[in-house]
ZADO-1210 file (C-alpha; in nm, 4 decimals, padded with zeros to 6 digits):
<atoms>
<atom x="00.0000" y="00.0000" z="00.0000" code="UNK" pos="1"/>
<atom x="00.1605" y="00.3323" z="-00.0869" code="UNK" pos="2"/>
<atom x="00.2458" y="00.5922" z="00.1687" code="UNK" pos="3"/>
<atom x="-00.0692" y="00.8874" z="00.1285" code="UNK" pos="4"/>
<atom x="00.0742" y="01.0976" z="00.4212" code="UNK" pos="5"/>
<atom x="00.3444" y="01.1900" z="00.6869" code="UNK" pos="6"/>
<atom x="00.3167" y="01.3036" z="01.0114" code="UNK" pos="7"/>
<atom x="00.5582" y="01.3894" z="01.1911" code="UNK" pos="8"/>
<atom x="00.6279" y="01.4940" z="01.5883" code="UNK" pos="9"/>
<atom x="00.7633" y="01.8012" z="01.6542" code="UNK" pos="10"/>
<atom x="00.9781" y="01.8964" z="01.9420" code="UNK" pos="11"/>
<atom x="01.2882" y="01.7490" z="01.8693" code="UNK" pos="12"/>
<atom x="01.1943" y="01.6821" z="01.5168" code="UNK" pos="13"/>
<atom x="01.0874" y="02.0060" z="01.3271" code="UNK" pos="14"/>
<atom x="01.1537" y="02.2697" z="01.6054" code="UNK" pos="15"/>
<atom x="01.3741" y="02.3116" z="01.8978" code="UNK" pos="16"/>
<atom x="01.4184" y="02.5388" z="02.1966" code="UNK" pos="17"/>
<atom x="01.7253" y="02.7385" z="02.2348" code="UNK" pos="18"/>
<atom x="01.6367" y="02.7951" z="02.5987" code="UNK" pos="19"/>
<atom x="01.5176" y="02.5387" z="02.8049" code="UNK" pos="20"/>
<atom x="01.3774" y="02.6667" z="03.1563" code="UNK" pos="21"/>
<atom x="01.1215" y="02.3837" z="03.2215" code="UNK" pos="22"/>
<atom x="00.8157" y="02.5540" z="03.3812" code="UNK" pos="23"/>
<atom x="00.5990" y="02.2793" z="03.4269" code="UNK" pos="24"/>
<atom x="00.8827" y="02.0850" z="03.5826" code="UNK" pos="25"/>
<atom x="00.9286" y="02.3604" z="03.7915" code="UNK" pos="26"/>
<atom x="00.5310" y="02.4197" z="03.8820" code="UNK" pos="27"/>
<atom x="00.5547" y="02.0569" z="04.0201" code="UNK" pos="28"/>
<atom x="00.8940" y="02.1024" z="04.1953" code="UNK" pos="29"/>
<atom x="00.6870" y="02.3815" z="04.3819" code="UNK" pos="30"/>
<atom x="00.3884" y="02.2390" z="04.4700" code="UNK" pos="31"/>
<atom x="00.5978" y="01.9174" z="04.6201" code="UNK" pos="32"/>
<atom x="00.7667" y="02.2032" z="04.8607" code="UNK" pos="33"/>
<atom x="00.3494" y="02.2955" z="04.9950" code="UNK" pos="34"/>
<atom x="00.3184" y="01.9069" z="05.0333" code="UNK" pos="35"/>
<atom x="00.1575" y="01.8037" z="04.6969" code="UNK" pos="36"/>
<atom x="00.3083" y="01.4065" z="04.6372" code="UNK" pos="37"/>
<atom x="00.3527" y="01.3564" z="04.2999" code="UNK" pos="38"/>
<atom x="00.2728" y="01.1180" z="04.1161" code="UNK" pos="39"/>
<atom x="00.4141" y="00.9510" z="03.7722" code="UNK" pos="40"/>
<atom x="00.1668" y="01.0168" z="03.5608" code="UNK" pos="41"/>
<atom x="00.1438" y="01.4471" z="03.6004" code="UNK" pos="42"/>
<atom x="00.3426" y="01.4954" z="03.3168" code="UNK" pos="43"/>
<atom x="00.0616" y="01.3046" z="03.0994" code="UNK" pos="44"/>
<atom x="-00.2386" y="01.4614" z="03.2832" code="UNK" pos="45"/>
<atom x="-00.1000" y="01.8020" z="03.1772" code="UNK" pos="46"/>
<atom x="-00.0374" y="01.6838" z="02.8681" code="UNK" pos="47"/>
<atom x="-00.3576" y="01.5738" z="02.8063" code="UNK" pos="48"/>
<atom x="-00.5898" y="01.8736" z="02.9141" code="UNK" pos="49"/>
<atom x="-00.5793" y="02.2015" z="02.7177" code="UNK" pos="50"/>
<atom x="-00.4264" y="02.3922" z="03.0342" code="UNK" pos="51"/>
<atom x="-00.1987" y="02.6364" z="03.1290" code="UNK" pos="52"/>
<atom x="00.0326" y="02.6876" z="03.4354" code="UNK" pos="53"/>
<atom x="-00.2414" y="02.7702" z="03.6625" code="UNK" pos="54"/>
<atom x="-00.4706" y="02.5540" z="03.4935" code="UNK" pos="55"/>
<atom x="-00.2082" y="02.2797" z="03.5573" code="UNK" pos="56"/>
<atom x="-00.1676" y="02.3425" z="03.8693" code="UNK" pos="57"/>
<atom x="-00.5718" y="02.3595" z="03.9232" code="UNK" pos="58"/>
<atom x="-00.5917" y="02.0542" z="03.7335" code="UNK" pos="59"/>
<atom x="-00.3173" y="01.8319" z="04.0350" code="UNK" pos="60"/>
<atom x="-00.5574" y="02.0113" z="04.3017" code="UNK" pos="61"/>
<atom x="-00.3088" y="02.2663" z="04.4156" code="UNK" pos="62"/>
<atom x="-00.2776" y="02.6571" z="04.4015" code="UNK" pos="63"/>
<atom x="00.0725" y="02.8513" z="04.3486" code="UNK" pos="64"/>
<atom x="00.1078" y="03.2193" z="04.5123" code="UNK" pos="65"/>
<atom x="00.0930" y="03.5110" z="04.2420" code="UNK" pos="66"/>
<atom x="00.4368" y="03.5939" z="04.3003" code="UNK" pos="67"/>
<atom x="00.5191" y="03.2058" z="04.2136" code="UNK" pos="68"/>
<atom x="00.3153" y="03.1755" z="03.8407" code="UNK" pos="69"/>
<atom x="00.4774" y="03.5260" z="03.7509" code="UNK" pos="70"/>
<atom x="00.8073" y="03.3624" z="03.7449" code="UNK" pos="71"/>
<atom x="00.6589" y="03.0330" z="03.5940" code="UNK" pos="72"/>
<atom x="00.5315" y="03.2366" z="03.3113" code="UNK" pos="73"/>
<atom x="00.7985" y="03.3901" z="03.3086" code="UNK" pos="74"/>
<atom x="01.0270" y="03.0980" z="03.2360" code="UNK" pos="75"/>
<atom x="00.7299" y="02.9990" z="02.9822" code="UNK" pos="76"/>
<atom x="00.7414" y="03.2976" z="02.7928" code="UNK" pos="77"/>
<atom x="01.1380" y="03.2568" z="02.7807" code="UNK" pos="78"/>
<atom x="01.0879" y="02.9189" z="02.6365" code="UNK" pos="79"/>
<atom x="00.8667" y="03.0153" z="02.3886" code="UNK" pos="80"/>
<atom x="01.0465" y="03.3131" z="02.2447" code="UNK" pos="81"/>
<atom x="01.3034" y="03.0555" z="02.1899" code="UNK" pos="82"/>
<atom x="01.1389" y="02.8150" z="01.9649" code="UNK" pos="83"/>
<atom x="01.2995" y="02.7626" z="01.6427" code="UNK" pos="84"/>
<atom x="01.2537" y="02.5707" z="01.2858" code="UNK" pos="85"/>
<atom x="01.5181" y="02.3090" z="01.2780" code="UNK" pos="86"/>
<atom x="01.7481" y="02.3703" z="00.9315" code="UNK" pos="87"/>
<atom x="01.6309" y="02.1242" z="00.7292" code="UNK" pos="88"/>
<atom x="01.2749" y="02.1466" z="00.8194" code="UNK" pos="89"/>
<atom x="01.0786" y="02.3298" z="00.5624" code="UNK" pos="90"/>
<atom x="01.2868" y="02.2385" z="00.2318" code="UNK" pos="91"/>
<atom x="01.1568" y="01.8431" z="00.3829" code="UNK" pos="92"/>
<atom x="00.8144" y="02.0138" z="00.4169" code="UNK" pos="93"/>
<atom x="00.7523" y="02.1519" z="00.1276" code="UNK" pos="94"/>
<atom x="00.8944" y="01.8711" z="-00.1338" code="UNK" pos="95"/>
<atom x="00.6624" y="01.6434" z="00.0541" code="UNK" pos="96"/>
<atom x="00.3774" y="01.8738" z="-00.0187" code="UNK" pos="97"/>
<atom x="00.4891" y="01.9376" z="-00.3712" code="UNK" pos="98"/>
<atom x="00.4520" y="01.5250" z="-00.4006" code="UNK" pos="99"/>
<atom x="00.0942" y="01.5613" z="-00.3261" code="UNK" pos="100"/>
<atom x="00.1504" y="01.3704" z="00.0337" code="UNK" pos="101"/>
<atom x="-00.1005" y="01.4697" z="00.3035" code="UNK" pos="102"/>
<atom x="00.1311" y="01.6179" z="00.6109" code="UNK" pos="103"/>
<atom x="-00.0003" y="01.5465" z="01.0352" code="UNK" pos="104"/>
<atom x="00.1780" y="01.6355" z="01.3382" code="UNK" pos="105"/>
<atom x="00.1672" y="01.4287" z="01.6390" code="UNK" pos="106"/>
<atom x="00.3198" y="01.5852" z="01.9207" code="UNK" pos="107"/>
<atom x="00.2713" y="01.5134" z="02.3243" code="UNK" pos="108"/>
<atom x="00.3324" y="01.8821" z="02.4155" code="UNK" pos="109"/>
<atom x="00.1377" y="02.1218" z="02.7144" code="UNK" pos="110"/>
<atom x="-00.0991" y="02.3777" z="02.5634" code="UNK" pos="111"/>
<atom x="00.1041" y="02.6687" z="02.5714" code="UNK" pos="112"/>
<atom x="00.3910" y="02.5576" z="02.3363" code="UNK" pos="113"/>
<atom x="00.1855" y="02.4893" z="02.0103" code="UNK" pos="114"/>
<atom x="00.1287" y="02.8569" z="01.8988" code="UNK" pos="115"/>
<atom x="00.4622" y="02.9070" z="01.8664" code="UNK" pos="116"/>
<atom x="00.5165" y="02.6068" z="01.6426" code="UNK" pos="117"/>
<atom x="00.2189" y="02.6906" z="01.4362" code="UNK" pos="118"/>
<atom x="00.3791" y="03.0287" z="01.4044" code="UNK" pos="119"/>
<atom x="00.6848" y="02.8869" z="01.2745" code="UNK" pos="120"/>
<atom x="00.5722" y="02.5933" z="01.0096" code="UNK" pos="121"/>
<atom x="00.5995" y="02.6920" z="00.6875" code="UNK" pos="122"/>
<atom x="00.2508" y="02.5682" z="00.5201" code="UNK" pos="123"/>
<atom x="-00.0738" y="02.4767" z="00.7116" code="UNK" pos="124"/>
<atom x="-00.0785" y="02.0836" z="00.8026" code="UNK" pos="125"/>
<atom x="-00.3783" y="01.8469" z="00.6851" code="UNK" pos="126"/>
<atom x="-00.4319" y="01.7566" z="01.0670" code="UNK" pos="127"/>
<atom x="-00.2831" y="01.7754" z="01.3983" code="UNK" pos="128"/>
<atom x="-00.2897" y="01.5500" z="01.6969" code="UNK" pos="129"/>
<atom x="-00.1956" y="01.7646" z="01.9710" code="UNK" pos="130"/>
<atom x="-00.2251" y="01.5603" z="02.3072" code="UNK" pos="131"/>
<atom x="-00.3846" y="01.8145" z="02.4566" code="UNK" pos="132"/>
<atom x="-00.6523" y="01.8459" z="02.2913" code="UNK" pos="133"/>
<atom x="-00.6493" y="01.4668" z="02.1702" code="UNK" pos="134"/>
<atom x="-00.7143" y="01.3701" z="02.5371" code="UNK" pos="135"/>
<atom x="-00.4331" y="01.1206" z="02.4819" code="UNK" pos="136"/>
<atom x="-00.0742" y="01.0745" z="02.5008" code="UNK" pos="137"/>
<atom x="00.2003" y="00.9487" z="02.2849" code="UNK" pos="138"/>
<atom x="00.2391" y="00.5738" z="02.2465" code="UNK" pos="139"/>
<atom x="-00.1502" y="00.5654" z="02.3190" code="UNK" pos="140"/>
<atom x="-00.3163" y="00.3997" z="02.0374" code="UNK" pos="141"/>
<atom x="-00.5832" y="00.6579" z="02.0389" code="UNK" pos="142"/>
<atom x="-00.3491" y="00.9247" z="01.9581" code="UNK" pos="143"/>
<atom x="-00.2043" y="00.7624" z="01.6344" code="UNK" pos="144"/>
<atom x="-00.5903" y="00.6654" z="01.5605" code="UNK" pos="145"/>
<atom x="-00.6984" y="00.9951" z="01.5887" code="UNK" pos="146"/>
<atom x="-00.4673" y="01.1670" z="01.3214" code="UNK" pos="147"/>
<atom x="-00.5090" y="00.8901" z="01.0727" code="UNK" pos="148"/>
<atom x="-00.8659" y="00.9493" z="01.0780" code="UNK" pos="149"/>
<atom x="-00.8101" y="01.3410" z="01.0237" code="UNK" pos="150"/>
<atom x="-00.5966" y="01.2586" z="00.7185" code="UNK" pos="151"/>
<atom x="-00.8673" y="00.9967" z="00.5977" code="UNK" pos="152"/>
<atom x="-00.6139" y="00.7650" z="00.5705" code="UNK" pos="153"/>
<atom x="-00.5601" y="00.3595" z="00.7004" code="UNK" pos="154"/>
<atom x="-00.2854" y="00.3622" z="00.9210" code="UNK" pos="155"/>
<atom x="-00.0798" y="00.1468" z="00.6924" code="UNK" pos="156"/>
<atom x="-00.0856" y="00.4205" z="00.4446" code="UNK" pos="157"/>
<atom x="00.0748" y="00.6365" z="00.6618" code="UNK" pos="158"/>
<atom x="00.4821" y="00.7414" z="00.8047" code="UNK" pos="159"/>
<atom x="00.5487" y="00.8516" z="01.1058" code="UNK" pos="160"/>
<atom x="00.9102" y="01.0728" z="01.1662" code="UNK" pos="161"/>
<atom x="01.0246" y="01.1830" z="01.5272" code="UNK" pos="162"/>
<atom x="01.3017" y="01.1786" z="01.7310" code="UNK" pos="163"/>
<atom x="01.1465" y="00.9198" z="02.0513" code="UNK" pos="164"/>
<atom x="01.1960" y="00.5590" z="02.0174" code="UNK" pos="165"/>
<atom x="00.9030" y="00.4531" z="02.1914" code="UNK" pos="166"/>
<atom x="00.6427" y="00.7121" z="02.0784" code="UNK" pos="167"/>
<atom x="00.7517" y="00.8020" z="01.7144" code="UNK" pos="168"/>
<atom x="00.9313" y="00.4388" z="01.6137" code="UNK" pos="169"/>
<atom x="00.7970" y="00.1334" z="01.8244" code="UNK" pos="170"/>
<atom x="00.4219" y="00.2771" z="01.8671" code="UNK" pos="171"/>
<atom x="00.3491" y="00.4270" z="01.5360" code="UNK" pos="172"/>
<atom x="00.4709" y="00.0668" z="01.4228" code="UNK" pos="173"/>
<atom x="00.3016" y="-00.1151" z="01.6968" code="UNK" pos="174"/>
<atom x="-00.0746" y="00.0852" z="01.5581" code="UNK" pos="175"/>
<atom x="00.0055" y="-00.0668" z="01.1653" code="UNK" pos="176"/>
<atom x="00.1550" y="00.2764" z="01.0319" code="UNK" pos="177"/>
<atom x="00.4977" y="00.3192" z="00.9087" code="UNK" pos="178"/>
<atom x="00.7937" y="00.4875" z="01.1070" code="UNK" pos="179"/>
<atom x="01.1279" y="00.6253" z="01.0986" code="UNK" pos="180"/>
<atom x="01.3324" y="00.6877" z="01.3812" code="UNK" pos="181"/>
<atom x="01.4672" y="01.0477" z="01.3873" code="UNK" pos="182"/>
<atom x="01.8225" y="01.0197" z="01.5203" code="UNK" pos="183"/>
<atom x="02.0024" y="01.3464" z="01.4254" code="UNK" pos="184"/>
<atom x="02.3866" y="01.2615" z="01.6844" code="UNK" pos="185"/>
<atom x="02.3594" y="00.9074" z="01.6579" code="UNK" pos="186"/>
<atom x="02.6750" y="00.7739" z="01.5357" code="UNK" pos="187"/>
<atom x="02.5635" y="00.4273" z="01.4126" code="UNK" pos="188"/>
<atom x="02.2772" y="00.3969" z="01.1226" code="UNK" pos="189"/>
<atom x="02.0321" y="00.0887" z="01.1754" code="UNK" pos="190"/>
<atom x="01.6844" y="-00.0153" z="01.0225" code="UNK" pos="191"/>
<atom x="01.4420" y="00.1951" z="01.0503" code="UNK" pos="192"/>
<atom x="01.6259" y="00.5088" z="01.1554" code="UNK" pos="193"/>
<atom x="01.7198" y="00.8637" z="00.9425" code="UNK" pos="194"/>
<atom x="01.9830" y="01.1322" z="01.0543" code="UNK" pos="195"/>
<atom x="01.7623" y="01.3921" z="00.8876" code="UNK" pos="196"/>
<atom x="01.4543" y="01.5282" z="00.7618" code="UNK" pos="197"/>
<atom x="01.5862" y="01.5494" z="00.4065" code="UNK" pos="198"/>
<atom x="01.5736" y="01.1703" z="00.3867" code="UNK" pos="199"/>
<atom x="01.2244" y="01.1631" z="00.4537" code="UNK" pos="200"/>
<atom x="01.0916" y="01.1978" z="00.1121" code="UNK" pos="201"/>
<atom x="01.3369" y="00.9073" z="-00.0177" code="UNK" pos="202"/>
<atom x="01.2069" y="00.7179" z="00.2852" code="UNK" pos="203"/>
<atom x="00.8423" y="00.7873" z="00.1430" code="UNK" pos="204"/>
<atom x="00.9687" y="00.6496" z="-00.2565" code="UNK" pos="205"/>
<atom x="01.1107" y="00.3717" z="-00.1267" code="UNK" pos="206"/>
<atom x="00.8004" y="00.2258" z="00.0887" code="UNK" pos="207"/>
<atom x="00.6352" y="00.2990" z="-00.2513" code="UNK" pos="208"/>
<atom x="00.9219" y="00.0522" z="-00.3834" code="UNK" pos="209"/>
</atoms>
């Protein structure tokens, strides 16, 4: 069956922070100091709800002090300033769309940091899963599910590119689509990996092979 559409995950794949500050880590570093006990799965819940930093903090059942989400956002604001378009990102893009291929991101990500990506990508996508407002986190089934369904296509008509072993190589494969593993420093090449985005498209002719 011949590949229809990529989709692709996107922090670490098509953008990148120059400054990391970690906010979110942060808000939950701060509510453990009032008492809250974390638990393993916050990251996900926050990922999963189309929240904020106070919303995320609402959302674990906690409250932060004024003075205490004014730095958060503060941090937050940093981070997103800092977003930027990885090199080889839009010439991939845009010889994928000139092929006629249908284009999805999948991306586990908190609200906040998708406008900035949106801002940066350089033609409009055919459908996003965005955990956040999916419901559902990366290597969830329903995630992969959903954004097949957006681009009308069966999963095995479908690649998935990003840079997280479990969530853009082993899931995506796991739910019937294709995937490449995104490994920009690696040193050693193996099946099912690419070093860059401008492989993609020769990854897309050859599963056409």
């Amino acid at each position: 069956m011949a590949i229809r559409a990529v989709v692709f995950d996107v922090f670490g794949t098509l953008v990148y922070m120059q400054e990391r500050r970690h906010p979110f880590r942060r808000l939950i570093r701060l509510l453990e100091a009032k008492g809250y006990r974390s638990r393993a799965g916050d990251a996900a819940r926050i990922m999963s709800h189309d929240v904020g930093l106070a919303g995320a903090a609402a959302l674990l059942g906690a409250g932060l002090q004024a003075q205490e989400l004014a730095s958060l956002e503060r941090d937050l604001q940093a981070e997103l300033a800092s977003v930027r378009l990885f090199d080889d990102a839009a010439a991939a893009l845009q010889a994928l769309a000139a092929r006629g291929l249908r284009l999805g991101l999948c991306s586990n990500l908190a609200a906040p940091y998708a406008a900035p990506v949106r801002a940066l990508l350089p033609l409009d996508f055919d459908a996003c899963a965005w955990s956040f407002e999916v419901g559902a986190i990366k290597p969830d089934p329903a995630i992969y599910a959903y954004v097949c369904e957006r681009l009308g296509c069966a999963p095995a008509e479908v690649l998935m590119i990003g840079d997280t072993s479990a969530d853009d190589w082993l899931g995506p494969r796991e739910f019937g689509m294709h995937s490449r593993w995104l490994r920009r420093q690696a040193d050693d090449a193996r099946d099912g990996t690419i070093a860059g985005l401008d492989q993609v498209l020769a990854e897309v002719e050859r599963l056409a092979g």
